[in-house]
C-alpha positions, 0 to 999 in steps of 0.5 A: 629238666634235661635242658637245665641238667645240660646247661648245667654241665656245659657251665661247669666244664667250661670253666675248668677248661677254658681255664688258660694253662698259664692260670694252673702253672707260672714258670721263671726260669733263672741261672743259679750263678749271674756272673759265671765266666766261660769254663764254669759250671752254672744251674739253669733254675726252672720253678713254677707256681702251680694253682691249688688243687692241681699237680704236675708231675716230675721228671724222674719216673718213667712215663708207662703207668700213665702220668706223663713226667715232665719233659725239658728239650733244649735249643742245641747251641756253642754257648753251652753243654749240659753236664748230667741230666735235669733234677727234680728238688725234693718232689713228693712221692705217690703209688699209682694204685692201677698199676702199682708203680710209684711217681713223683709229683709237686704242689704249690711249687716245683723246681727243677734244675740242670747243670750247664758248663758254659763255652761263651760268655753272653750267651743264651740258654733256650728250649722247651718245657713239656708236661701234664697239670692235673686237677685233684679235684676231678682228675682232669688232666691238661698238657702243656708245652712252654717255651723259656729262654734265659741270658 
């Protein structure tokens, strides 16, 4: 009986974690504008399909309480200076009810965007997406380092 409760267990978390991180969330990273000239501003569009039943947290909550926010590292270059910090659009908003703090997360889909005032013409914007998905089914978490890259 003990070897079949076992087998059982063994199952079934391997199928959430040999789940691959590209199955829970698909990122398409984009400019807002295709025809911007050196000296204007444009928006690099980060969004992601995320997998029912699982969530990733935003980016605009301090990471103490335990979720950690979405992080966006970009690869320093003279094609580019980022004017302000990344934005979250229209994340939904939670109450961490260990410690009392509120934090914000997506569903379905997410979208981040970050302003840019382009130095070159033809150049490339790159970096790093970091972040936790987790599961609303049995709170596991999993996180993820992606790396994007936009002409």
């Amino acid at each position: 009986m003990i070897y079949r409760v076992l087998i059982f267990v063994l199952c079934c978390s391997g199928s959430v974690v040999g789940q691959n991180l590209k199955d829970i969330s698909h990122w398409k990273v984009s400019f807002s504008k295709s025809d911007a000239k050196p000296g204007e501003q444009v928006e690099v569009v980060f969004s992601a399909d995320i997998d029912k039943n699982w969530k990733l947290y935003s980016s605009d909550f301090k990471g103490d309480i335990g979720p950690l926010p979405t992080e966006f590292a970009f690869n320093p270059t003279k094609a580019y200076q980022l004017v302000g910090e990344i934005r979250a659009v229209k994340p939904l908003k939670a109450v961490d009810p260990t410690w009392d703090k509120a934090y914000t997360y997506f569903t379905d889909k997410a979208e981040f965007r970050q302003t840019i005032k382009l130095a070159k013409a033809g150049g490339k914007v790159s970096g790093t997406i970091k972040g936790l998905l987790c599961s609303n089914v049995d709170g596991l978490c999993v996180p993820f380092k992606e790396s994007f890259e936009v002409h």
